[in-house]
N, CA, C and O of each residue as an XYZ file, in Angstrom:
808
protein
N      56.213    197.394    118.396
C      57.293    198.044    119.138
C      58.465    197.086    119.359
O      59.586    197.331    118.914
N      58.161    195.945    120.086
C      59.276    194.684    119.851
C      59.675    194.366    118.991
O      60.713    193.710    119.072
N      59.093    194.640    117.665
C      59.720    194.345    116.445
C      60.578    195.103    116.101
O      61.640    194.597    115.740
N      60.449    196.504    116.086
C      61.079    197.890    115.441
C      62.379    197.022    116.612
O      63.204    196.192    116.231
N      62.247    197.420    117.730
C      63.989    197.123    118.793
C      64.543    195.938    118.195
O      65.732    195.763    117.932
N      63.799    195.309    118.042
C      65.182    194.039    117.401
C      65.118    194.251    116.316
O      64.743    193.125    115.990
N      65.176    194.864    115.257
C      65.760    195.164    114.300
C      66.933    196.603    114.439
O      67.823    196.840    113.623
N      66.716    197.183    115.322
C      67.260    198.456    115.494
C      68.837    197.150    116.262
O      69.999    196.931    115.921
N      68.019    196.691    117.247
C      69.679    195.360    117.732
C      70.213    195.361    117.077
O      71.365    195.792    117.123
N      69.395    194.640    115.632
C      69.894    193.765    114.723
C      70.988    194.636    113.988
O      72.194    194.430    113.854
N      70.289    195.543    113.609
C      70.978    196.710    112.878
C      72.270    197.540    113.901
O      73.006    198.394    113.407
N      72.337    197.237    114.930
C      73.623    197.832    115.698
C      74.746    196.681    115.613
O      75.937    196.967    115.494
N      74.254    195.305    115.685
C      74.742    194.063    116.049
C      75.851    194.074    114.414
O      77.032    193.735    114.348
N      75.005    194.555    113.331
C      75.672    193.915    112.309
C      76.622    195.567    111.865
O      77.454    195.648    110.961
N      76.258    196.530    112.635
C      77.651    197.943    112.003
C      78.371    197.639    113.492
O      79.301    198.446    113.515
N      78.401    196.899    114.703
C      79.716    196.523    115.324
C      80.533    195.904    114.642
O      81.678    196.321    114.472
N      79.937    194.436    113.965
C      80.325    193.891    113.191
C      81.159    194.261    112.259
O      82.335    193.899    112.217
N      80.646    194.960    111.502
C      81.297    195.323    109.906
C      81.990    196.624    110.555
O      81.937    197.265    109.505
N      82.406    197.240    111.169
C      83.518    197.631    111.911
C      84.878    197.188    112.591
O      86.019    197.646    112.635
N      84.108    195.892    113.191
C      85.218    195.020    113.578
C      85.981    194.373    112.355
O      87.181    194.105    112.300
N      85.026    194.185    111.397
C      85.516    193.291    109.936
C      87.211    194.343    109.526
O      88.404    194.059    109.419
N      86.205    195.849    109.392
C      87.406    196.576    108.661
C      88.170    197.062    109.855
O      89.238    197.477    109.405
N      88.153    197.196    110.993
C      89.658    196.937    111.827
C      90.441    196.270    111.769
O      91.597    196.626    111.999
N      90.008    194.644    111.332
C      91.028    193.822    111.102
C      91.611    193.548    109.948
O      92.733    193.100    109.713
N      90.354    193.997    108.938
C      91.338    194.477    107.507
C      92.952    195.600    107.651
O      94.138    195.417    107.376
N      92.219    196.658    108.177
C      92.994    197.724    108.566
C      94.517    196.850    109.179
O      95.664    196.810    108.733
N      94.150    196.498    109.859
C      95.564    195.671    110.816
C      96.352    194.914    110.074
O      97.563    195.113    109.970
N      95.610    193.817    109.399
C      96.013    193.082    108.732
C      97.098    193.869    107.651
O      98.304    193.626    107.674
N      96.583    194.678    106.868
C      97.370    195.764    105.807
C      98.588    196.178    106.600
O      99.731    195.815    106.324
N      98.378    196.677    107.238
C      99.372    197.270    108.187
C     100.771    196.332    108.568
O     101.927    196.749    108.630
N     100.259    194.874    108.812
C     100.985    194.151    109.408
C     101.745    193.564    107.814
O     102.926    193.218    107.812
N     101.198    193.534    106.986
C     101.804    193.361    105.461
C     102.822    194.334    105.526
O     103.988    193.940    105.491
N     102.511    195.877    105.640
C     103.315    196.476    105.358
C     104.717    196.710    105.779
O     105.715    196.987    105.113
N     104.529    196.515    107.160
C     105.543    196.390    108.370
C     106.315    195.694    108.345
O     107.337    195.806    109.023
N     106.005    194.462    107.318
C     106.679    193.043    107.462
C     107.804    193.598    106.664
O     108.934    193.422    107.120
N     107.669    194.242    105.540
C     108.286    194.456    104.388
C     109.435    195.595    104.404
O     110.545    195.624    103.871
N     108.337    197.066    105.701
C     109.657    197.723    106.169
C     110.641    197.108    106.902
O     111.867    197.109    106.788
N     109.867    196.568    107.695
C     110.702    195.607    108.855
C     111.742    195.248    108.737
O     112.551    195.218    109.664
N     111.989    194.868    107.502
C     113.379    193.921    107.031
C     114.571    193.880    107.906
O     115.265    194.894    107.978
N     114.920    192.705    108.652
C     116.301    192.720    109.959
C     117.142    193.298    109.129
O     117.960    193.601    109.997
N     117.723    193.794    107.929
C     118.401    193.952    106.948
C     118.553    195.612    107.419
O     119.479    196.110    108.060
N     117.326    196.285    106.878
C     117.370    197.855    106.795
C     116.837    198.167    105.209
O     116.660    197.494    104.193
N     116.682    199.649    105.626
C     116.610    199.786    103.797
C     116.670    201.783    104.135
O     116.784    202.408    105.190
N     116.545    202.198    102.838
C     116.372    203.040    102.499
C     115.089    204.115    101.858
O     114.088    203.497    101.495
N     115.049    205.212    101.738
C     113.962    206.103    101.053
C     114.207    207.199    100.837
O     115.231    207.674    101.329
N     113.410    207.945    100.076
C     113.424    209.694     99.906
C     111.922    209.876    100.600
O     110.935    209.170    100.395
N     112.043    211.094    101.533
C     110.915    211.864    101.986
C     110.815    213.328    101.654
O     111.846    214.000    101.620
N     109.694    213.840    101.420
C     109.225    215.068    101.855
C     108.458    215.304    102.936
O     107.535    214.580    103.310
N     108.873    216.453    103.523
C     107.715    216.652    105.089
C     107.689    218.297    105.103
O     108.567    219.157    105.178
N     105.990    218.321    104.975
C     104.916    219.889    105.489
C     104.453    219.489    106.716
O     104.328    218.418    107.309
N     104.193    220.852    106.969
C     103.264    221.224    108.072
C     103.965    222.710    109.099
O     104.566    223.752    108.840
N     103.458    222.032    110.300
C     103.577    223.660    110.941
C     105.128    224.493    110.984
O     105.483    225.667    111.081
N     105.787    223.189    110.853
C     107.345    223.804    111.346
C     107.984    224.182    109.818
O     109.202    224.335    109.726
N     107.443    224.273    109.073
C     108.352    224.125    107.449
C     108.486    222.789    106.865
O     108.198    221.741    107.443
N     108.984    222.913    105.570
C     108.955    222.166    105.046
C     110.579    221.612    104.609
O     111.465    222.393    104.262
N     110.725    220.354    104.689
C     112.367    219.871    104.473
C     111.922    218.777    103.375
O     110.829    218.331    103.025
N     113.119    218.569    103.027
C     113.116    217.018    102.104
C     114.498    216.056    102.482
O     115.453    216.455    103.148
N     114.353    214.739    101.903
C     115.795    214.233    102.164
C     115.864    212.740    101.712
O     115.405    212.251    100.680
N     116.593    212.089    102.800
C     116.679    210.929    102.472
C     116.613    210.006    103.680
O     117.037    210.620    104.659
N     116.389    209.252    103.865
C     116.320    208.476    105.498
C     117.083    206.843    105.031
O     117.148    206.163    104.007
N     117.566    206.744    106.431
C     117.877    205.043    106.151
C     117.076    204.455    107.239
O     116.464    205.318    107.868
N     116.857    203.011    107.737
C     115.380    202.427    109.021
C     116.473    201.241    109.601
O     117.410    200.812    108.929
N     116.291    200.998    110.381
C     116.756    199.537    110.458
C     116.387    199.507    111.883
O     116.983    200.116    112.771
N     114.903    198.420    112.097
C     114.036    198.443    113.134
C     113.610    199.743    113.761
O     112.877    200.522    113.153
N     114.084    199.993    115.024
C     113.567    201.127    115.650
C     114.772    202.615    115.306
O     114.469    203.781    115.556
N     116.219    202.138    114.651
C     116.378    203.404    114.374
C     116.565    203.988    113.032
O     116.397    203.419    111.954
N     116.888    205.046    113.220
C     116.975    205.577    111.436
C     118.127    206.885    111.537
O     118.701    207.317    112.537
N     118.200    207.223    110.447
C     119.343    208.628    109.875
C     118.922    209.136    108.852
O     118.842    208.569    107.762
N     118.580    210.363    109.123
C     117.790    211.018    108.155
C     118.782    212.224    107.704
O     119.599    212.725    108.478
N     118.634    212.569    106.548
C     119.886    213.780    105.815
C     118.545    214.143    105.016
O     117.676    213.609    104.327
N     119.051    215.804    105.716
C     118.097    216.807    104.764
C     119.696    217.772    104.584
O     120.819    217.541    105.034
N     119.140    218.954    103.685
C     119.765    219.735    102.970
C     119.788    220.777    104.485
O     119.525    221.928    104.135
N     119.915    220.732    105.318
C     120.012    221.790    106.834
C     120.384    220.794    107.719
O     121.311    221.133    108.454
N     120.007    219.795    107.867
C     120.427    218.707    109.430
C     120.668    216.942    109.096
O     120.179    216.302    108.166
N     121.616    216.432    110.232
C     121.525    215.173    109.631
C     120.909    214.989    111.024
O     121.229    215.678    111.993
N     119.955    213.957    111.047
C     119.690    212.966    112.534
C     119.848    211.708    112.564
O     119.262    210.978    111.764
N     120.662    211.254    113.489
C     120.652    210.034    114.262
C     120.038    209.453    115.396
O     120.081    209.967    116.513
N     119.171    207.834    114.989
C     118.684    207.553    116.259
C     118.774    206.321    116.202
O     118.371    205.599    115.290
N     119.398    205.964    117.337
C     120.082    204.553    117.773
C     119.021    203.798    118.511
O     119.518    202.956    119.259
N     117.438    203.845    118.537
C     116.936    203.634    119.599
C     116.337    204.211    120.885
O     115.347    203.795    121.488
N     117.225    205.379    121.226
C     116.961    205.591    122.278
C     117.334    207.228    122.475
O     116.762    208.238    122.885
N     118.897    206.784    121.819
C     119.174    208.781    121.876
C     119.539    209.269    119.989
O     120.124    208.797    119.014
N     118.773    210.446    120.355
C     118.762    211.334    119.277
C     119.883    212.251    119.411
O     120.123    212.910    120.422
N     120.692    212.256    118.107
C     122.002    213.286    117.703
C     121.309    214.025    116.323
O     121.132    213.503    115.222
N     121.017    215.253    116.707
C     121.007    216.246    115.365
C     122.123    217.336    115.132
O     122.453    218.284    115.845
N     122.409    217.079    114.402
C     123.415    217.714    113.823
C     122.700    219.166    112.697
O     122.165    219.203    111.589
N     123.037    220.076    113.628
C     122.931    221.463    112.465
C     124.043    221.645    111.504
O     125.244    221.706    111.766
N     123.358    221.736    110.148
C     125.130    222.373    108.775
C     125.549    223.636    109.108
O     126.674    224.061    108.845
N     124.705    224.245    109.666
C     124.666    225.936    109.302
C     125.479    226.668    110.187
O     125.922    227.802    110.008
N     125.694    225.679    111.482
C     126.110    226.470    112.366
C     127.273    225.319    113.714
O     127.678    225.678    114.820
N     127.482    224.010    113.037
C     128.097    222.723    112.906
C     127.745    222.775    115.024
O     128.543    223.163    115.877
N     126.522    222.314    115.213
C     126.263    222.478    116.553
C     125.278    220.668    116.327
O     124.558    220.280    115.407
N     125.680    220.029    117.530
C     125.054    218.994    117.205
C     124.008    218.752    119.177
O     124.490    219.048    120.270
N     123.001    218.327    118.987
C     121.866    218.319    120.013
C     121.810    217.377    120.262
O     121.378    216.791    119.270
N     122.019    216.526    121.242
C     121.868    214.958    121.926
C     120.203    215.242    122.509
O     119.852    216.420    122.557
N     119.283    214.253    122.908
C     118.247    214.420    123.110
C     117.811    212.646    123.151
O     118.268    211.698    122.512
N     116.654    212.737    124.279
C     115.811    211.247    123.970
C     114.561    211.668    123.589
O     113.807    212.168    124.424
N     114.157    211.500    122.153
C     113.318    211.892    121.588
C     111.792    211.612    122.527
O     111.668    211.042    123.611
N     110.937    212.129    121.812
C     109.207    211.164    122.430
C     108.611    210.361    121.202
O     108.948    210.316    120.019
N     108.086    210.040    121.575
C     107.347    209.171    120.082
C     107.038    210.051    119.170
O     107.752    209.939    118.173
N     106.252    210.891    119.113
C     105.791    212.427    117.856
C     107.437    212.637    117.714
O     107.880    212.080    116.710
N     108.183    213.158    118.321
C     109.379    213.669    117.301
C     110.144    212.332    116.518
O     110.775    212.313    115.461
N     109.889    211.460    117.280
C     110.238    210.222    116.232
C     109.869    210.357    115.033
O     110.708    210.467    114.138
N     108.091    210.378    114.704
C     107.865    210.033    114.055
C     107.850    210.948    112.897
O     107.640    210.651    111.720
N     108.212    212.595    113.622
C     108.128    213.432    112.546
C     109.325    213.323    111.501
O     109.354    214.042    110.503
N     110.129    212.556    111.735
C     111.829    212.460    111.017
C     111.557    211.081    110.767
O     112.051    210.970    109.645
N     111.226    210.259    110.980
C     110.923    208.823    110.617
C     109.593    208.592    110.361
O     108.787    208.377    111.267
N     109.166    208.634    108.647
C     107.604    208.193    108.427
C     107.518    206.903    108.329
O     106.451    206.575    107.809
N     108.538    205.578    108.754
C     107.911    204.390    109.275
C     107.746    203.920    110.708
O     107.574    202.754    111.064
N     107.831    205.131    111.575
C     107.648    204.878    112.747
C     106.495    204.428    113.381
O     106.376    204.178    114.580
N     105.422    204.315    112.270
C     104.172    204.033    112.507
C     104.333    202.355    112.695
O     103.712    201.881    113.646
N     104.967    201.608    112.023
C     104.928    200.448    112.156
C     105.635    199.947    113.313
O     106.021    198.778    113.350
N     105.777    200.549    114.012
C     106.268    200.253    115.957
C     104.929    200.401    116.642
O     104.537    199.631    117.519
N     104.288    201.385    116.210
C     103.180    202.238    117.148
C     101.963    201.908    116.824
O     101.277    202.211    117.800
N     101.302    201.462    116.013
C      99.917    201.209    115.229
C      99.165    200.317    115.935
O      97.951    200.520    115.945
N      99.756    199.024    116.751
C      99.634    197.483    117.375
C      98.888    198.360    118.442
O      97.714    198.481    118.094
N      99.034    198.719    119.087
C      98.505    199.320    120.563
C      98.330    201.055    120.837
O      98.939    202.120    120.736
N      97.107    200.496    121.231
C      96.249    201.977    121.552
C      95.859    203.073    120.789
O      95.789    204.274    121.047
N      95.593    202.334    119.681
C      94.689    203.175    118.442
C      93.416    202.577    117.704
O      93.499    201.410    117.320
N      92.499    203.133    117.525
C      91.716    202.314    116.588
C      91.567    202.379    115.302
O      91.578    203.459    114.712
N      91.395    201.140    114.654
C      91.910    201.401    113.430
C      90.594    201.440    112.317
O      89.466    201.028    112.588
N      90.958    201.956    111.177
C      89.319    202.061    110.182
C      90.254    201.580    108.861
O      91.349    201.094    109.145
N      90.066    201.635    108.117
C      90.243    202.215    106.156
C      89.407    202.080    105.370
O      88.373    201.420    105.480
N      89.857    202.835    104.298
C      88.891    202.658    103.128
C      89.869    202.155    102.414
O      90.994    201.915    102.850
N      89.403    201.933    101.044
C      89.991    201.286     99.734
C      89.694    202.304     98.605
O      88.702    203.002     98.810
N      90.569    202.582     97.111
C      90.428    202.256     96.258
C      90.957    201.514     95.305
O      91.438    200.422     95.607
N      90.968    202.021     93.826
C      91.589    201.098     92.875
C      92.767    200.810     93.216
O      93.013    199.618     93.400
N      93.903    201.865     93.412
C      94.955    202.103     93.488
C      95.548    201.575     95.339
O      96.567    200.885     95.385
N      95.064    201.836     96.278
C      95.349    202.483     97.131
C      94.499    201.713     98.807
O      93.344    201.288     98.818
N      95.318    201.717     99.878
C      94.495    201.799    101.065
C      94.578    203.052    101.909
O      95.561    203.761    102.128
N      93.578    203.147    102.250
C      94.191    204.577    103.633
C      93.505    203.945    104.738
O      92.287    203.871    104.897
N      94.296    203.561    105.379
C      94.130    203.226    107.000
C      94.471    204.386    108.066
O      95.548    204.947    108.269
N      93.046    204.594    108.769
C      92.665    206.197    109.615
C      93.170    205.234    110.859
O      92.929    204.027    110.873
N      93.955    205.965    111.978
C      94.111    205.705    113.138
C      94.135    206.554    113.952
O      94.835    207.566    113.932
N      93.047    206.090    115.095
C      92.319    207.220    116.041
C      93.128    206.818    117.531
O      92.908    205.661    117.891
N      94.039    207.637    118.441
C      94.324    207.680    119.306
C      93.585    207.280    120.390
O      93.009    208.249    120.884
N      93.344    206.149    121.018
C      92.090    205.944    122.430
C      92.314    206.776    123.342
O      91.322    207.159    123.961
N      93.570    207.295    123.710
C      94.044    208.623    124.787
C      94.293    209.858    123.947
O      95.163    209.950    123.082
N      93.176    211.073    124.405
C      93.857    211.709    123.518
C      94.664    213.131    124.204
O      94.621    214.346    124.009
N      95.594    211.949    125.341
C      96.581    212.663    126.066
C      97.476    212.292    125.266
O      98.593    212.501    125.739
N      97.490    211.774    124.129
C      98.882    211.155    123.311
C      99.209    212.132    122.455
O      98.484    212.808    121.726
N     100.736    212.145    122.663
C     100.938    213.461    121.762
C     100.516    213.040    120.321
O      99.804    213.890    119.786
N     100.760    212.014    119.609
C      99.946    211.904    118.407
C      98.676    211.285    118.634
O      98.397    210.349    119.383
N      97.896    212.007    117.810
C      96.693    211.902    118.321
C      95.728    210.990    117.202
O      94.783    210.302    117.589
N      96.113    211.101    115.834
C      95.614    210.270    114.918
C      96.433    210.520    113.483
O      97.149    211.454    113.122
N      96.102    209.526    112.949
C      97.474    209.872    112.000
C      96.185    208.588    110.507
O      95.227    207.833    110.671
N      96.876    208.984    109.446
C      96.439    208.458    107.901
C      97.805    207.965    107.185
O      98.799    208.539    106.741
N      97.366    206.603    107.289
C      98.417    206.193    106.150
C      98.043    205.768    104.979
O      97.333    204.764    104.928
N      98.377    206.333    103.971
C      97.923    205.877    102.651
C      99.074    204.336    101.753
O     100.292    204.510    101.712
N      98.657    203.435    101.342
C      99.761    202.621    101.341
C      99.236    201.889    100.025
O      98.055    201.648     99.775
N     100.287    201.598     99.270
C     100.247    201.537     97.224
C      99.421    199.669     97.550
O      99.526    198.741     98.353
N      98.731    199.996     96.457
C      98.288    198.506     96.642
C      98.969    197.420     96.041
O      98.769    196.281     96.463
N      99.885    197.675     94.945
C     100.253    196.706     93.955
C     102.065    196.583     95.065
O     102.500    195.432     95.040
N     102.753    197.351     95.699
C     103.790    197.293     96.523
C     103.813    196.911     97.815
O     104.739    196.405     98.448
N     101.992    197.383     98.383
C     102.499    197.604     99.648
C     103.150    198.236    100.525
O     103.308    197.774    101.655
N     103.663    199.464    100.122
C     104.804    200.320    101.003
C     103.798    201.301    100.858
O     103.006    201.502     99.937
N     104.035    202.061    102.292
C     103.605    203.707    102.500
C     104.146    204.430    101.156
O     105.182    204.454    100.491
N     102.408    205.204    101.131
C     103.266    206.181    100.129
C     103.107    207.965    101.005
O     104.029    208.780    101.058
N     102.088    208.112    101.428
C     102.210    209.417    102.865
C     101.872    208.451    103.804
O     101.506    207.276    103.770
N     102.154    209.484    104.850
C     101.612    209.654    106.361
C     101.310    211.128    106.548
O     102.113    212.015    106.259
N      99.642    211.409    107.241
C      99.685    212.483    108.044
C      99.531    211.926    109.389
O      99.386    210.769    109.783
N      99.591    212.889    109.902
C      99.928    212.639    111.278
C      99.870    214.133    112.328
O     100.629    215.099    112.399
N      98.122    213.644    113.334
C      97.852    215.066    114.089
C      98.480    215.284    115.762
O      98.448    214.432    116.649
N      98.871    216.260    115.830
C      99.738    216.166    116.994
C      98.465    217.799    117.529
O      97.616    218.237    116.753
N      98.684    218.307    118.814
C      97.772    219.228    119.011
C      98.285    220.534    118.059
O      97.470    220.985    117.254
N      99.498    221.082    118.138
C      99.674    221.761    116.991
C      99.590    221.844    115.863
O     100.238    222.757    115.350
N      98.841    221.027    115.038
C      98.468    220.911    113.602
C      99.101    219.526    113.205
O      99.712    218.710    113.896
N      98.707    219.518    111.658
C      98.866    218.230    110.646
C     100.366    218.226    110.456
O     100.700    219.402    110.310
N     101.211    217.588    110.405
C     102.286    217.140    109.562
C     102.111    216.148    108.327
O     101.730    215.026    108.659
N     102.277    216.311    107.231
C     102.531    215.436    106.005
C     103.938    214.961    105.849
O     105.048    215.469    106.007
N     103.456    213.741    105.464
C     105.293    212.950    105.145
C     105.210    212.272    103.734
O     104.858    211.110    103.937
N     105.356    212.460    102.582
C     105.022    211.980    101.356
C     106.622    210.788    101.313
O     107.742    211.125    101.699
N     106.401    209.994    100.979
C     107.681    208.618    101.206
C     107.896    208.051     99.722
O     106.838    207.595     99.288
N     109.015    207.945     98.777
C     109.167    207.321     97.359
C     110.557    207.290     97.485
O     111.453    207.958     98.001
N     110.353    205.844     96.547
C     112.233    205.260     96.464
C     112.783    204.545     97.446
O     113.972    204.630     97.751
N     111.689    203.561     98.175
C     111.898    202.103     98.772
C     113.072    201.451     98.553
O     113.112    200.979     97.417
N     113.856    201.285     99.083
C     115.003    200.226     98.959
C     115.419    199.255     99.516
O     116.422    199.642    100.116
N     115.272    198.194     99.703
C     115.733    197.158    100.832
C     117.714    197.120    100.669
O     118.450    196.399     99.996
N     117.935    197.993    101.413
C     119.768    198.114    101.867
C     120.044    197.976    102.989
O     119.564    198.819    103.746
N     120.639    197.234    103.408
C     121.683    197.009    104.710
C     122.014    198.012    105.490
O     122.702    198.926    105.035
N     121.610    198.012    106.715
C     122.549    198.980    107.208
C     123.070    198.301    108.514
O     122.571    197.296    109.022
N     124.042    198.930    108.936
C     125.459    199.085    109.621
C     124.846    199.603    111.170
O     124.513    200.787    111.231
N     124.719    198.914    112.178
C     124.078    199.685    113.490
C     125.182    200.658    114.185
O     124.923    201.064    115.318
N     126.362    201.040    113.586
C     126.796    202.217    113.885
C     126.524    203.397    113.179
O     126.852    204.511    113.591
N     125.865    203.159    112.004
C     125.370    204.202    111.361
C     124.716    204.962    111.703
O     124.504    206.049    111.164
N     123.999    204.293    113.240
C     122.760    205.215    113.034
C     123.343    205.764    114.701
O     122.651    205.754    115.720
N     124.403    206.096    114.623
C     125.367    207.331    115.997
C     125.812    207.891    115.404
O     126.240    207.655    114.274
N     125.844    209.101    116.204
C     126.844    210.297    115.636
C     128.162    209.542    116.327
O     128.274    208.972    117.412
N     129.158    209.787    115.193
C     130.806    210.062    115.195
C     131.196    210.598    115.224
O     131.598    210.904    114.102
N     131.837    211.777    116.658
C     132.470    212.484    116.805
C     133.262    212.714    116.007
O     133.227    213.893    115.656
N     134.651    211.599    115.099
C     135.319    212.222    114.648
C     135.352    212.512    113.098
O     136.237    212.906    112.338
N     133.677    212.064    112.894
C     133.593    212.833    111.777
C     132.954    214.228    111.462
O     132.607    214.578    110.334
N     132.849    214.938    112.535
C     132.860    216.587    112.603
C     133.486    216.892    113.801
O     132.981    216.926    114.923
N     134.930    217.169    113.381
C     135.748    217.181    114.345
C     135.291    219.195    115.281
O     135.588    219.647    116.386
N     134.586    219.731    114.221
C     134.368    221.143    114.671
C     133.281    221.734    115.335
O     133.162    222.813    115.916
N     132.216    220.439    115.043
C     130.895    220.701    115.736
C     130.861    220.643    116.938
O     131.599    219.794    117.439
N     130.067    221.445    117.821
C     130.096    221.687    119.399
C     128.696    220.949    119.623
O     127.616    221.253    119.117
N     128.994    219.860    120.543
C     127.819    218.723    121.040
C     126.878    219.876    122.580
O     127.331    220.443    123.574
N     126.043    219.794    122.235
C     125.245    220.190    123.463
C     124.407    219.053    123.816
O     123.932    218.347    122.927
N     124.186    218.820    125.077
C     123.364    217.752    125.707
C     121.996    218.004    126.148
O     121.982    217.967    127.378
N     120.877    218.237    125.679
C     119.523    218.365    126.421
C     118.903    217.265    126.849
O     117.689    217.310    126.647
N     119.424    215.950    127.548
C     118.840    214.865    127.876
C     118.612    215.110    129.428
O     118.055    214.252    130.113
């Protein structure tokens, strides 16, 4: 009977272990990847994004915590802190301070702000490829767990899903660019839609 329990230890002792091993694999990847979006510089990409709300495509620019995303219906700006969306259809633009989930649904490197704290992390491997699973420890968080799949020979995200209580969002990401950007870029300029009517929901 003492024998069977310490091996059953033994056998718990060494899958904490080799859990902890691939968390810090997981992290480690992550922190590669981040380094590379990261760039103090900025850069560029093309996205596609499914799920519950429809589906858009476009182009995004990053530079640290904000970005500007242009789809074929809306442009968004986020400086950090406040969000400007701009509707084409109907030239009406929405001020707003986003939450982290709407961040991240318009920005698929927003993960590399958020990943460091209060998630746990797993992945697997293949030839090609990592997917690092991240499990929400609160799952009062509006995102609740999210999959990043990330190229092995680049290093850059190639999706993100990402579960919020209303369903999956997909963000498929191609056409990496390390470009400069301009930290006024990422505000709306009044006087470049001199016709659009600003509404404030902050």
């Amino acid at each position: 009977m003492k024998k069977s329990l310490l091996i059953i230890a033994l056998l718990a002792i060494a899958i904490t272990i080799s859990f902890a091993q691939n968390a810090t694999q997981a992290r480690k990847v992550l922190d590669k990847t981040a380094g590379i979006i990261g760039r103090k510089g900025g850069a560029t990409a093309n996205f596609t994004i499914s799920g519950k709300y429809g589906n858009a495509n476009g182009t995004i620019a990053i530079k640290g915590n904000k970005f500007r995303a242009n789809t074929s219906d809306a442009i968004v700006w986020f400086d950090g802190k406040t969000e400007w969306t701009y509707i084409k259809k109907n030239e009406e633009v929405n001020v707003s301070n986003p939450t982290e989930a709407q961040q991240q649904s318009m920005n698929p490197y927003k993960f590399i702000t958020i990943y460091k704290n209060g998630f746990n992390l797993s992945m697997t491997t293949s030839a090609s490829e990592y997917k690092v699973h991240l499990v929400s420890q609160n799952q009062g968080r509006t995102i609740k767990e999210m999959y990043i799949t990330i190229d092995k020979r680049t290093n850059l995200p190639k999706q993100v899903k990402m579960r919020q209580a209303n369903g999956w969002t997909t963000i498929n990401i191609s056409n990496f660019k390390a470009e400069n950007q301009t930290d006024a870029s990422f505000r709306f300029n009044a006087k470049d839609f001199p016709k659009a009517e600003v509404i404030d929901l902050r």
